[in-house]
Biotite code that builds the C-alpha atoms (Angstrom):
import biotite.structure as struc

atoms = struc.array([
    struc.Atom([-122.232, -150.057, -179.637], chain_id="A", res_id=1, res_name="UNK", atom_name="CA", element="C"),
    struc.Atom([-123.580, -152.903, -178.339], chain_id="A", res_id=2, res_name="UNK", atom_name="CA", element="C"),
    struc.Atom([-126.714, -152.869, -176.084], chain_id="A", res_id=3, res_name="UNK", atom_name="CA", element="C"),
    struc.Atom([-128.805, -155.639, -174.273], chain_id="A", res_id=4, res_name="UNK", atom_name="CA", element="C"),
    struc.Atom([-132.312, -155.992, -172.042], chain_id="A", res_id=5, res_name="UNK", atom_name="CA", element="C"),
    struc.Atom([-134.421, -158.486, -170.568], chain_id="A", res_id=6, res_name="UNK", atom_name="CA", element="C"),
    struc.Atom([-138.215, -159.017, -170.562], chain_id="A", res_id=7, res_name="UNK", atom_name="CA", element="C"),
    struc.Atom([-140.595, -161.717, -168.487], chain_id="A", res_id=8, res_name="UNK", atom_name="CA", element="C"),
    struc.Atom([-143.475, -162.601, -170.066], chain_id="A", res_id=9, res_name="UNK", atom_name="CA", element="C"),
    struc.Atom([-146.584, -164.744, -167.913], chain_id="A", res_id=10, res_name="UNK", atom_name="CA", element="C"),
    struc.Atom([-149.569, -165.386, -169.533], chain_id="A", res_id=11, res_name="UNK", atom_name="CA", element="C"),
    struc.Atom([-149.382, -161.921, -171.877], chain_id="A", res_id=12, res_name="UNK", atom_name="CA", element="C"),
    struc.Atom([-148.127, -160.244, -168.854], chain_id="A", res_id=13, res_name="UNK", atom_name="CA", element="C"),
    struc.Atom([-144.631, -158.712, -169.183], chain_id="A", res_id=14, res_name="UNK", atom_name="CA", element="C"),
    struc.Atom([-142.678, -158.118, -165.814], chain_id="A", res_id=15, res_name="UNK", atom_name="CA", element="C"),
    struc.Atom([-140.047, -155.374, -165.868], chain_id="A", res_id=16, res_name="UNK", atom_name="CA", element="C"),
    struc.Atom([-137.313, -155.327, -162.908], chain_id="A", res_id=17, res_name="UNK", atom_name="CA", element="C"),
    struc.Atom([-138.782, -154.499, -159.411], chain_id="A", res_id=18, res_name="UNK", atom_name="CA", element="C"),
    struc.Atom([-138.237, -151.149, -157.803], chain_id="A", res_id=19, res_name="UNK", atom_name="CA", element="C"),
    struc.Atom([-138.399, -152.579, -154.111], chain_id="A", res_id=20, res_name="UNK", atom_name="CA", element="C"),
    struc.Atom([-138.876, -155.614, -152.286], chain_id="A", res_id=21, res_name="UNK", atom_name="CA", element="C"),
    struc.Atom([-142.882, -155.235, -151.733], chain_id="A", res_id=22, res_name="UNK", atom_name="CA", element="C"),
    struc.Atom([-142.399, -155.386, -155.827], chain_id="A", res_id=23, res_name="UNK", atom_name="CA", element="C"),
    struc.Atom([-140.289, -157.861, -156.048], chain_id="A", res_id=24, res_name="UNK", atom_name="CA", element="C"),
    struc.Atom([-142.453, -160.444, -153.259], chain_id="A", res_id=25, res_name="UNK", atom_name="CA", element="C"),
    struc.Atom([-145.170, -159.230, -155.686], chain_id="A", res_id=26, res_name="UNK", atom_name="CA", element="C"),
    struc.Atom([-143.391, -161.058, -158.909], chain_id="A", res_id=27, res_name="UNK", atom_name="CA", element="C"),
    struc.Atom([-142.049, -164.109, -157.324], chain_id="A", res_id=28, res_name="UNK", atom_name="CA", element="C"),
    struc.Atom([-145.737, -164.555, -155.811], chain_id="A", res_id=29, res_name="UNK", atom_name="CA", element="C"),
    struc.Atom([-146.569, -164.440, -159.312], chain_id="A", res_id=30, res_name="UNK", atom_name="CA", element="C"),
    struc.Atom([-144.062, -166.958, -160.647], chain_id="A", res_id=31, res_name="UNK", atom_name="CA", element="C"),
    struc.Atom([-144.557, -169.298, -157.847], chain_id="A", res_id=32, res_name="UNK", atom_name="CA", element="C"),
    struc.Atom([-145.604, -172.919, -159.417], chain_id="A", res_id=33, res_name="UNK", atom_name="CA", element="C"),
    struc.Atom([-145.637, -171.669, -162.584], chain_id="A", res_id=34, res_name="UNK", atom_name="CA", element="C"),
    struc.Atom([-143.432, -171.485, -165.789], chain_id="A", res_id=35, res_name="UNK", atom_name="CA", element="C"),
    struc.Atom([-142.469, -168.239, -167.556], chain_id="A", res_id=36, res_name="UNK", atom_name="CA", element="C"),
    struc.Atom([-140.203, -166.736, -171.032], chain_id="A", res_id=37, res_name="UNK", atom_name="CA", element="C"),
    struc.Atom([-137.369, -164.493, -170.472], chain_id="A", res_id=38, res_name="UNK", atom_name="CA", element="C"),
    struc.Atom([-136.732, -162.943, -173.345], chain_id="A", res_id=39, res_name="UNK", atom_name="CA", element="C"),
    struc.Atom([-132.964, -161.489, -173.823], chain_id="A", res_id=40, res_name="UNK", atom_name="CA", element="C"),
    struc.Atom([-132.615, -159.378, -176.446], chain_id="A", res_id=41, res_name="UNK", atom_name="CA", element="C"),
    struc.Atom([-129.187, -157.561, -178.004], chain_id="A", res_id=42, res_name="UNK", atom_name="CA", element="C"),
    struc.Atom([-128.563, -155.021, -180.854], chain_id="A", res_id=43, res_name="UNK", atom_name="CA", element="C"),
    struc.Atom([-125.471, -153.690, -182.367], chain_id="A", res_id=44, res_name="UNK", atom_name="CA", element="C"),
    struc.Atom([-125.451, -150.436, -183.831], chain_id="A", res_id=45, res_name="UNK", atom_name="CA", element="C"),
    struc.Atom([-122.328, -149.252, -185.675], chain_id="A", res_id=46, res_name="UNK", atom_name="CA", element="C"),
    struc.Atom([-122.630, -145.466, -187.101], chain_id="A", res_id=47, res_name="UNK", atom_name="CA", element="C"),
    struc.Atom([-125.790, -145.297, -186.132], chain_id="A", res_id=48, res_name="UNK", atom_name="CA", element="C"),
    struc.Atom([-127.412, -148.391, -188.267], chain_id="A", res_id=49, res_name="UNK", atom_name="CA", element="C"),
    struc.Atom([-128.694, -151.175, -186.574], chain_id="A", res_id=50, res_name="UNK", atom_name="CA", element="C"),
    struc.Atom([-126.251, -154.159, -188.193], chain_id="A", res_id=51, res_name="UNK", atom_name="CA", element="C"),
    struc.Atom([-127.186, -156.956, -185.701], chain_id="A", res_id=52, res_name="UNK", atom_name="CA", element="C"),
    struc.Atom([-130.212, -157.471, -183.394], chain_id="A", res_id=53, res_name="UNK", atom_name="CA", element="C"),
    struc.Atom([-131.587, -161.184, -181.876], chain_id="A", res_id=54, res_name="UNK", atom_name="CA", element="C"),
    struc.Atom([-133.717, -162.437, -179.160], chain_id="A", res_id=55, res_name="UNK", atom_name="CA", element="C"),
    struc.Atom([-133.021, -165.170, -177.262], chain_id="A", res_id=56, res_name="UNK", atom_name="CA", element="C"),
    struc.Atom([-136.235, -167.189, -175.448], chain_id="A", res_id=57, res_name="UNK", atom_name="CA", element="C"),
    struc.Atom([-135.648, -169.273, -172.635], chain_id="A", res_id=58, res_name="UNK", atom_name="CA", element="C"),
    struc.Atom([-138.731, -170.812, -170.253], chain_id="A", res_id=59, res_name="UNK", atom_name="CA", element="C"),
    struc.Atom([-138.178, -171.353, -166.879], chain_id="A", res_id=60, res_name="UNK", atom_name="CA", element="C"),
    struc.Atom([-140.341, -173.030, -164.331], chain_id="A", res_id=61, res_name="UNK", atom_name="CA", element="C"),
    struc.Atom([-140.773, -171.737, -160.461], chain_id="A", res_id=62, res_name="UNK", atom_name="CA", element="C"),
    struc.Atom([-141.109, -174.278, -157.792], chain_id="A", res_id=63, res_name="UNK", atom_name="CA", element="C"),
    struc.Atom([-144.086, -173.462, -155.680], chain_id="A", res_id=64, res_name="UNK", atom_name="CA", element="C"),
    struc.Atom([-142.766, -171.075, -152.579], chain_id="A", res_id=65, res_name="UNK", atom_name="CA", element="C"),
    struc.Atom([-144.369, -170.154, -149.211], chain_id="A", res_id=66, res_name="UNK", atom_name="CA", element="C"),
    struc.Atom([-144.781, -166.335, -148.637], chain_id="A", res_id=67, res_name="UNK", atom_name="CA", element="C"),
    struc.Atom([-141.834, -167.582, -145.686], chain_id="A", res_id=68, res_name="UNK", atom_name="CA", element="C"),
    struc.Atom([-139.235, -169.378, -147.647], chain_id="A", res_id=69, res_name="UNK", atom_name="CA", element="C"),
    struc.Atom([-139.790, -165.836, -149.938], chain_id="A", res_id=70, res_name="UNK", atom_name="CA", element="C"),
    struc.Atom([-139.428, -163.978, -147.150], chain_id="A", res_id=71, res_name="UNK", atom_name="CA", element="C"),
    struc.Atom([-136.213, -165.525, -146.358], chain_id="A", res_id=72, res_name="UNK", atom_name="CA", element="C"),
    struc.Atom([-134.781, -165.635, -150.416], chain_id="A", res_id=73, res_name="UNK", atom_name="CA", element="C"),
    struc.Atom([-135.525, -161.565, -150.182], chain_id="A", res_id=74, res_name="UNK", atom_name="CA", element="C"),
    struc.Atom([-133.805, -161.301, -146.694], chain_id="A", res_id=75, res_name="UNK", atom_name="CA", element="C"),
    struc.Atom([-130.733, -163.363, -147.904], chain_id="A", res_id=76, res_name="UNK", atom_name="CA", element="C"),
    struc.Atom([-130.571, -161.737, -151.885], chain_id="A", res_id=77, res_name="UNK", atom_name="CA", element="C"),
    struc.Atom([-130.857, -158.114, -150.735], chain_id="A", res_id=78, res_name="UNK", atom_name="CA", element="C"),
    struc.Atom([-130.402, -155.624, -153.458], chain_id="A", res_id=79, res_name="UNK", atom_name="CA", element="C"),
    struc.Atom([-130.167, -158.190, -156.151], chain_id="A", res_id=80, res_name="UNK", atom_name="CA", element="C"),
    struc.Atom([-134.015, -158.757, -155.711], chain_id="A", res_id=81, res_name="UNK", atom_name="CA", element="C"),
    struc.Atom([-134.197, -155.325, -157.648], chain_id="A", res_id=82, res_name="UNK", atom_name="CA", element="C"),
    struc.Atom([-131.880, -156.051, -159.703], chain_id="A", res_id=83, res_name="UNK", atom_name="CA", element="C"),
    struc.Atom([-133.436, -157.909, -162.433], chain_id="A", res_id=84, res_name="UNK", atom_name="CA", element="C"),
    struc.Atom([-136.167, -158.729, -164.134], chain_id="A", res_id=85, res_name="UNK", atom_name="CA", element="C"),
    struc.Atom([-138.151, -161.493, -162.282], chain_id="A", res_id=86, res_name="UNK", atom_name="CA", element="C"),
    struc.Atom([-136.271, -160.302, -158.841], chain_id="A", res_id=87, res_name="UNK", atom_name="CA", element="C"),
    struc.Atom([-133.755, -163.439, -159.315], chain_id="A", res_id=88, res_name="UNK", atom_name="CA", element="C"),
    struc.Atom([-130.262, -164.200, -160.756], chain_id="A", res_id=89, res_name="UNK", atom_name="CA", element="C"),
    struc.Atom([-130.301, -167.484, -161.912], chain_id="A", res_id=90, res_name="UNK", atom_name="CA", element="C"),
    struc.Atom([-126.509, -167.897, -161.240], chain_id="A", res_id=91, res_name="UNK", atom_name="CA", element="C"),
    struc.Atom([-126.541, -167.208, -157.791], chain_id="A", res_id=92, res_name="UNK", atom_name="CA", element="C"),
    struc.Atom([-129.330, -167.895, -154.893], chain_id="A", res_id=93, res_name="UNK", atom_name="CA", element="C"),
    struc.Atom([-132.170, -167.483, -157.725], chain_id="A", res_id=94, res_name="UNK", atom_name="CA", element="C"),
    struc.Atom([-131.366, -171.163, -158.611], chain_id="A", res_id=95, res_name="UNK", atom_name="CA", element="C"),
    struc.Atom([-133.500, -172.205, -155.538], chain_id="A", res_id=96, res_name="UNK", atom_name="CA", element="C"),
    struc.Atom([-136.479, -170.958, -157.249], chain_id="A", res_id=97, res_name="UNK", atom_name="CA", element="C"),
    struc.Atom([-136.802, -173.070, -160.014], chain_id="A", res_id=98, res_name="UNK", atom_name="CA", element="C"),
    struc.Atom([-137.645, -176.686, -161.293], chain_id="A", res_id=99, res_name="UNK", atom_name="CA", element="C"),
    struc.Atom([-137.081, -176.628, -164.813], chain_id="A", res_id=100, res_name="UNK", atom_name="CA", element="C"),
    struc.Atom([-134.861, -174.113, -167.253], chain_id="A", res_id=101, res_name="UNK", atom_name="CA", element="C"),
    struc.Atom([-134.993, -174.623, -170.423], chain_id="A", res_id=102, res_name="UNK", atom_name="CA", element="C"),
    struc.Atom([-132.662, -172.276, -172.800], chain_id="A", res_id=103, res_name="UNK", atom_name="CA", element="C"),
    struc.Atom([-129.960, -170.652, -173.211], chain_id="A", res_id=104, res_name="UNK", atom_name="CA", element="C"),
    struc.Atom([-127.797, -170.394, -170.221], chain_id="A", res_id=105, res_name="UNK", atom_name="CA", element="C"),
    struc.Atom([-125.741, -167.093, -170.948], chain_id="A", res_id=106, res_name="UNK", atom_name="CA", element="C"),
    struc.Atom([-128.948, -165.568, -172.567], chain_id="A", res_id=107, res_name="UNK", atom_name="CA", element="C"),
    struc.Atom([-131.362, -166.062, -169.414], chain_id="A", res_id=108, res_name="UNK", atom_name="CA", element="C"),
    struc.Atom([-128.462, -164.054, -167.416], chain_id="A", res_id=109, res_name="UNK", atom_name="CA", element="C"),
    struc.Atom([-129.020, -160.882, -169.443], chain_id="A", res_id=110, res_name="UNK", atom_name="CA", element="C"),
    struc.Atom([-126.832, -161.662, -172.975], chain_id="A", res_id=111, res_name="UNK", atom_name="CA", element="C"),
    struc.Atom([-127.206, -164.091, -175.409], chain_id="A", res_id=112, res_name="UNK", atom_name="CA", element="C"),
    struc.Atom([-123.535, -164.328, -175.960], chain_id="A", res_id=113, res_name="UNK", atom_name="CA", element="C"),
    struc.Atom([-123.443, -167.581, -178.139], chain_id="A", res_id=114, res_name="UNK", atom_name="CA", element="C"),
    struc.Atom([-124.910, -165.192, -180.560], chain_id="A", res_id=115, res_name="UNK", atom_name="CA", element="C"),
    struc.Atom([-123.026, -162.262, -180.446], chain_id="A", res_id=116, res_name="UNK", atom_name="CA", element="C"),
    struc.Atom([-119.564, -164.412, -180.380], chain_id="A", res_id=117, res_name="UNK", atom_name="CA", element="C"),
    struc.Atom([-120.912, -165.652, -183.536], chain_id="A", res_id=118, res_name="UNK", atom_name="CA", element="C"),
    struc.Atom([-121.928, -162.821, -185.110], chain_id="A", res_id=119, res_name="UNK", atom_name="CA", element="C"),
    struc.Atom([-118.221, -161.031, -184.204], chain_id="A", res_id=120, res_name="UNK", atom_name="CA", element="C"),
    struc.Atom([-116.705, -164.218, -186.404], chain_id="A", res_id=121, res_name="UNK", atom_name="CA", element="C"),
    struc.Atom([-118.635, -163.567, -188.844], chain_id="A", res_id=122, res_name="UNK", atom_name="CA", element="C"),
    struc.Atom([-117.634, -159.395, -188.957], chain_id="A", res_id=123, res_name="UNK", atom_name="CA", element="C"),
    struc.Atom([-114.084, -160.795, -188.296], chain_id="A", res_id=124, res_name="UNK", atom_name="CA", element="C"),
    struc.Atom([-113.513, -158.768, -185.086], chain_id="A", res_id=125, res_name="UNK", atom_name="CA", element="C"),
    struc.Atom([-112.826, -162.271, -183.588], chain_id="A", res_id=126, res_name="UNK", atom_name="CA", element="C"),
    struc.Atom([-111.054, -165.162, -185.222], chain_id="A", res_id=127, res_name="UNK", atom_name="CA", element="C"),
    struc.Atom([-113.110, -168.232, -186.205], chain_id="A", res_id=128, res_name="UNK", atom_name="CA", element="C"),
])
């Protein structure tokens, strides 16, 4: 079984996913102008022992945003707002947010999947 979560770390703060939109206004507010880790972790668990885990840290940097280009960014991303942690998806209209990424690419959208391919060579359940 494989299994895989994101967290958002701000100054000590973590951010989980947004239940709503007032939420998710609330966390991009927060990120505006400023940079932040998002930390993807993923485990494997075969017969009930953990036999790989890793976290992946990528830092991202917000642009600074008025409360109305937000307004419009929630309007246009709907549900995906509160969908994920940091109410963005960097692969789709979240990339208007942000001035810098730095990190993993697959790993800041939820799975750090450099590392997992790897680690399936390595059990031979893929071929090197």
């Amino acid at each position: 079984m494989l299994g895989a979560d994101q967290v958002l770390a701000l100054d000590g703060t973590r951010f989980a996913t947004p239940p709503d939109r007032a939420a998710a206004m609330a966390q991009l507010r927060a990120l505006s102008g400023r940079a932040h880790a998002l930390h993807s972790a993923v485990t494997c668990v075969q017969n009930g022992v953990v036999i790989f885990e890793h976290v992946s840290v990528a830092r991202l940097t917000m642009r600074t945003l008025s409360d109305q280009f937000l307004d419009v960014y929630l309007d246009a991303a709907g549900s995906a707002a509160t969908e994920s942690v940091g109410a963005y998806q960097l692969e789709g209209l979240g990339s208007h947010l942000f001035e810098r990424v730095e990190g993993d690419y697959f790993a800041i959208l939820g799975l750090p999947l450099l590392e997992v391919l790897q680690f399936f060579r390595r059990r031979g359940w893929l071929l090197a």
